[in-house]
C-alpha positions in Angstrom: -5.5 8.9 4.8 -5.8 6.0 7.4 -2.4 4.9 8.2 -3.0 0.7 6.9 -2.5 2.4 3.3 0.6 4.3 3.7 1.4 1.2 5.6 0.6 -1.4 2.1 2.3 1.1 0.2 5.5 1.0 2.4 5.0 -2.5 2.1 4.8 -2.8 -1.4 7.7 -1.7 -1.9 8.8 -5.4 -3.2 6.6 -8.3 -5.3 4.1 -9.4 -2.3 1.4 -11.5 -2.1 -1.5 -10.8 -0.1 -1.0 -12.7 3.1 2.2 -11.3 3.1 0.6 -8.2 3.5 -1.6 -9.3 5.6 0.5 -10.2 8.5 3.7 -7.6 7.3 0.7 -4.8 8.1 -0.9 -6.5 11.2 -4.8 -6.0 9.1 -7.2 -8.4 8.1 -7.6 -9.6 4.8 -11.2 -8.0 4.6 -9.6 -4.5 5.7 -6.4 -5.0 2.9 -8.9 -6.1 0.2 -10.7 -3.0 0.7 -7.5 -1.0 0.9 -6.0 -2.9 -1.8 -8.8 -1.5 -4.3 -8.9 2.1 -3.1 -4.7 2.6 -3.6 -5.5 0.4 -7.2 -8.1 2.9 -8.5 -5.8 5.7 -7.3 -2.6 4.2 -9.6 -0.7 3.8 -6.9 -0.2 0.0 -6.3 -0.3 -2.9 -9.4 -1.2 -6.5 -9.4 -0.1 -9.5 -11.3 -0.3 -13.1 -10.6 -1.3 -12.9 -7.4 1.5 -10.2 -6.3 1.4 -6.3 -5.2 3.9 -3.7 -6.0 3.9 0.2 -5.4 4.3 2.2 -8.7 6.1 5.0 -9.5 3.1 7.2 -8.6 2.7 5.0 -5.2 6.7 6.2 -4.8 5.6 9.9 -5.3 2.8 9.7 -2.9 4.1 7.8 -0.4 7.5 10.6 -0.1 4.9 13.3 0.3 2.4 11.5 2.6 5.9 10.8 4.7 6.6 14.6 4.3 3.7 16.1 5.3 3.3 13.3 8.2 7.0 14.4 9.5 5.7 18.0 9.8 2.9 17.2 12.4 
């Protein structure tokens, strides 16, 4: 996995809009919409009004994804 979506994950930690995002994870908004819609059909981030937020699957992936990165 490219390292912009553990990145929006790790940023979603809190309610964020989308330029937020944007300039938090140094991408451009074409590159975070795409990314935005991969981690969304995966479960693993949610939307409403406008804002992004990692859910508790995001939470489980993101430790192991961090895990398995520290072992490298």
């Amino acid at each position: 996995m490219r390292r912009g979506r553990l990145s929006l994950l790790e940023t979603c930690q809190e309610r964020t809009h989308k330029t937020a995002l944007v300039y938090k994870t140094s991408l451009n908004f074409r590159i975070v919409n795409g990314y935005l819609d991969y981690l969304q059909g995966k479960g693993w981030i949610a939307e409403s009004e406008g804002k992004y937020w990692i859910t508790d699957e995001g939470k489980r992936f993101l430790e192991m994804a961090k895990e398995v990165l520290n072992q490298l």
